[in-house]
C-alpha positions, 0 to 999 in steps of 0.5 A: 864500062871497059870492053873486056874482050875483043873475041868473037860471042858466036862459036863459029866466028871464034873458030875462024879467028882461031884458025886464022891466029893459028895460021898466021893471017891475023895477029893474036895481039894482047889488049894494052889496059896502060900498065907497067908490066914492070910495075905490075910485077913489082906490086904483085911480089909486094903483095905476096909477102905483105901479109905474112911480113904484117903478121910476123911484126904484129903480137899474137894479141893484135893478131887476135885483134885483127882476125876479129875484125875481119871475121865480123865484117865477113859476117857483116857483108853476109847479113845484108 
């Protein structure tokens, strides 16, 4: 499993470190996980209108359809 955070657990060490980011002795620099930034902002905005733009295209029987499946698998994940 990846390490999520390179902070310090213990309070007190993650003052000091924020101390020193504050005042310039240590570099706040983000963690690199190896993905586009330009990538991920172009699947991000894809992702904003995919849905509504598949609702619009779909009938209002399908629509019906899919809001069925979706609820029996909510309440399928509930149930076990």
């Amino acid at each position: 499993m990846p390490d999520r955070s390179r902070r310090p657990r213990d309070s007190n060490q993650l003052a000091k470190l924020i101390v020193d980011i504050a005042t310039g002795e240590v570099e706040d620099t983000p963690a690199n996980d190896g993905k586009n930034p330009a990538a991920v902002a172009l699947g991000r905005k894809g992702g904003l209108k995919g849905g509504k733009a598949r609702a619009e295209s779909m009938t209002p029987e399908q629509r019906s359809e899919a809001a069925k499946r979706a609820a029996q698998a909510r309440w399928q994940k509930r149930n076990t």
